[in-house]
Backbone bond lengths (Angstrom), bond angles and torsions (degrees), N, CA, C in turn:
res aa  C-N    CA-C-N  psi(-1)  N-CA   C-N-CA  omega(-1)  CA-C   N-CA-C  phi
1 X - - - 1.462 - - 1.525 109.16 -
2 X 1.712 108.30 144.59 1.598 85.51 173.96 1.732 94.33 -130.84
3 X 1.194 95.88 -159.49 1.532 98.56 -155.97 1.228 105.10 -141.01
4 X 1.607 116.70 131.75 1.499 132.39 -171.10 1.602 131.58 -64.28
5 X 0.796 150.20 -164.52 1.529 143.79 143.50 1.209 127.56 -41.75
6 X 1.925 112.89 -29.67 1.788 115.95 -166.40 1.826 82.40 -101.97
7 X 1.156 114.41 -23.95 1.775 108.13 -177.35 1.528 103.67 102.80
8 X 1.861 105.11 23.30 1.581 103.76 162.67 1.659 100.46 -83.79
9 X 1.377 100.57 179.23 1.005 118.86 -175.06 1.640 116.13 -105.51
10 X 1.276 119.09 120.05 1.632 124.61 176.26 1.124 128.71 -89.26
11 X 1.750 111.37 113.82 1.204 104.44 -160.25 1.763 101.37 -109.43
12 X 1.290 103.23 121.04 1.765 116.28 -172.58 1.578 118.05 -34.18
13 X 1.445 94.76 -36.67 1.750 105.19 -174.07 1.576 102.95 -65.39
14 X 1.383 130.30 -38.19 1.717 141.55 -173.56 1.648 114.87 -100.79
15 X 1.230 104.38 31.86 1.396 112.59 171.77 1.463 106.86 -77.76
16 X 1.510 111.77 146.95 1.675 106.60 173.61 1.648 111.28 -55.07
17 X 1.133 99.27 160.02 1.857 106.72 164.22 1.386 112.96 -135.71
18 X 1.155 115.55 129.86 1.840 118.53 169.25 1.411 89.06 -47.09
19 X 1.317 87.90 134.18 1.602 124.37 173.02 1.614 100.71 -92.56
20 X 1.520 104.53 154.78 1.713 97.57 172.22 1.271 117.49 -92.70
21 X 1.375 133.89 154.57 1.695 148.50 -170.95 0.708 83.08 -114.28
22 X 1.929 109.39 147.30 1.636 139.78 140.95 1.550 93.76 -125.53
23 X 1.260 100.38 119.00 1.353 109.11 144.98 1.150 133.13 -100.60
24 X 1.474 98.19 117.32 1.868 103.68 179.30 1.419 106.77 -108.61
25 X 1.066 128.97 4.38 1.592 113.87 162.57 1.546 95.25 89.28
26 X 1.584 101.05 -149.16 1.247 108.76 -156.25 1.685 97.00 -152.04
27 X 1.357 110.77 -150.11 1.924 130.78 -175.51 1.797 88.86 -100.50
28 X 1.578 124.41 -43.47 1.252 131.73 170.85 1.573 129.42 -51.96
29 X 1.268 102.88 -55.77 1.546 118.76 154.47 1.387 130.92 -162.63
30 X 1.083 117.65 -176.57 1.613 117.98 -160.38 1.059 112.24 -76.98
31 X 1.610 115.53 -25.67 1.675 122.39 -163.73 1.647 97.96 -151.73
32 X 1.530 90.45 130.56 1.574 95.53 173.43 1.474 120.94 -52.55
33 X 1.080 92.10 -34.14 2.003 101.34 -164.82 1.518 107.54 -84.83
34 X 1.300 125.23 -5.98 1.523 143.80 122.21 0.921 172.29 -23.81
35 X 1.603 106.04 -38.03 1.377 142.82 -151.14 1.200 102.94 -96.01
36 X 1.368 118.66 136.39 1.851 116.48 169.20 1.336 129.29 -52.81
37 X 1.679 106.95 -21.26 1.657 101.03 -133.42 1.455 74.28 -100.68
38 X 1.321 109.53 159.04 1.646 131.46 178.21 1.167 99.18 -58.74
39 X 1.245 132.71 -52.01 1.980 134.81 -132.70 1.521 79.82 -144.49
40 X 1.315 110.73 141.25 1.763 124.17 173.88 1.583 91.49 -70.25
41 X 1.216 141.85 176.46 1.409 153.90 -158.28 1.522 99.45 169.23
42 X 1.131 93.59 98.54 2.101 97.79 170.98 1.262 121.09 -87.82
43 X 1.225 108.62 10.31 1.611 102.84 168.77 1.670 104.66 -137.07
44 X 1.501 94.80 36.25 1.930 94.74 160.38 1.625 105.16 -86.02
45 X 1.459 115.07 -2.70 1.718 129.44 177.61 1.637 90.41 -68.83
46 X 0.980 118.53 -74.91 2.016 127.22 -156.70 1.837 82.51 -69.64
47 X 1.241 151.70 -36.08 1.408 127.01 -148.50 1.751 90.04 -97.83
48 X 1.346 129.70 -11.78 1.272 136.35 176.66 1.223 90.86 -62.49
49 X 1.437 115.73 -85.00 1.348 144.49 169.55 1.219 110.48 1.25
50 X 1.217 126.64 -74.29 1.239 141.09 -165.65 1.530 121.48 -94.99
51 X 1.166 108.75 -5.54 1.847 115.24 161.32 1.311 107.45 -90.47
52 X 1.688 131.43 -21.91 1.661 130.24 166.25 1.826 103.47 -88.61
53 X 1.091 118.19 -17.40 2.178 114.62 159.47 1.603 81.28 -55.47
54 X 1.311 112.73 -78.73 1.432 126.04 -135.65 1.736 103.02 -61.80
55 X 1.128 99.91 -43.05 1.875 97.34 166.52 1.414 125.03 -56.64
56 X 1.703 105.55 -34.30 1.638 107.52 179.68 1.518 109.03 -96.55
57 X 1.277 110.53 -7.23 1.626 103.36 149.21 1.345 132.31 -78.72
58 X 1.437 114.24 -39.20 1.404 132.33 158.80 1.581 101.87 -35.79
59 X 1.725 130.97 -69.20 1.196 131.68 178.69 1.621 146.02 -38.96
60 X 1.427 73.69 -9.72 1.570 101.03 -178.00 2.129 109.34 100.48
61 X 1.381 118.31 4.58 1.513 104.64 -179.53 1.479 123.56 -77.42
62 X 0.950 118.80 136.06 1.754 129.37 -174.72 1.719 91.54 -55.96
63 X 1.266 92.03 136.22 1.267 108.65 163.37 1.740 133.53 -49.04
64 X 1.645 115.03 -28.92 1.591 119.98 167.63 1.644 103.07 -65.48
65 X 1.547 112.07 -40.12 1.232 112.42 -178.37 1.204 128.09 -52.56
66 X 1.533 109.14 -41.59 1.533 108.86 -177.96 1.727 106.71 -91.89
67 X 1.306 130.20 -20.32 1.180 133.99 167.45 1.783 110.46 -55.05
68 X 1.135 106.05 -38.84 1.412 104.51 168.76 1.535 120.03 -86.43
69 X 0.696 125.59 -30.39 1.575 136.07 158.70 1.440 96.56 -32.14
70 X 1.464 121.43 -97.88 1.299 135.64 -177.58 1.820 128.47 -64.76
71 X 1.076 109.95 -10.41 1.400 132.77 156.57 1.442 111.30 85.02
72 X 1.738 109.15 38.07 1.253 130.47 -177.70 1.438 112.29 -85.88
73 X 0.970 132.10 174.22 1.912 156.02 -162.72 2.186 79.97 -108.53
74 X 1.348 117.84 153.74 1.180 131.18 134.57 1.532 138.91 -13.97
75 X 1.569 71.33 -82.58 1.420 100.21 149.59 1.770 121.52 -34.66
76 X 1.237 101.74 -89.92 1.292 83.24 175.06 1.312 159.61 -54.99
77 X 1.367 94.12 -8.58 1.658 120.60 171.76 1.205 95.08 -102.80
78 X 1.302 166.71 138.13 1.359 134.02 -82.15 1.184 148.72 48.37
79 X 1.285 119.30 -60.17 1.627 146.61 -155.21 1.728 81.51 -95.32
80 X 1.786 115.89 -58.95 1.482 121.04 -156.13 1.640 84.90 -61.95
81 X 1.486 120.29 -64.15 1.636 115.06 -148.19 1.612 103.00 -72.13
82 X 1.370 118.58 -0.53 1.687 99.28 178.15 1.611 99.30 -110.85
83 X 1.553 120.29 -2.92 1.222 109.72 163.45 1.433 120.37 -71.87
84 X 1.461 100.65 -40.50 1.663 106.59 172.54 1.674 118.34 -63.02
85 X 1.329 116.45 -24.62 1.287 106.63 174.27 1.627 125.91 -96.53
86 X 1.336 118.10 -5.35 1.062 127.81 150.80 1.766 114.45 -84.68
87 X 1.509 138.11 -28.81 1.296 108.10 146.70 1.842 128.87 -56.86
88 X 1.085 101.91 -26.47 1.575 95.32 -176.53 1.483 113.70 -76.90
89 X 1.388 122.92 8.52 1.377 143.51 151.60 1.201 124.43 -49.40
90 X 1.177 89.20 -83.98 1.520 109.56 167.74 1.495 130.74 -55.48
């Protein structure tokens, strides 16, 4: 047996093991090891998202319409198109 840094004991059978990866990418791209963006960003998924609400609201579509489209609450399509129009304020 040998013994760790704290002076536990390591037992060969409970050693870590590489785990297996799938990379499926993202709304950005297909494959991480791919991807344009410098720094991974997990919510370039919802800001995609919500600049094509905000375009098909822009277009004139009722709000149930695009809530069903994207499989959102009212509510939340709402929340997205008055956030976008109070950034374009600013």
């Amino acid at each position: 047996m040998r013994l760790n840094k704290t002076g536990k004991t390591i037992d060969p059978e409970h050693r870590a093991t590489p785990k297996s990866y799938t990379d499926n990418g993202c709304a950005v791209s297909s494959s991480c090891f791919t991807c344009p963006l410098p720094d991974c960003d997990p919510h370039a998924t919802f800001r995609i998202r919500d600049a094509k609400i905000r375009e098909l609201f822009a277009l004139g579509m009722p709000h149930a319409t695009i809530g069903g489209i994207f499989g959102l609450s009212l509510r939340q399509i709402y929340k997205i198109v008055k956030t976008g129009k109070e950034a374009e304020i600013v």
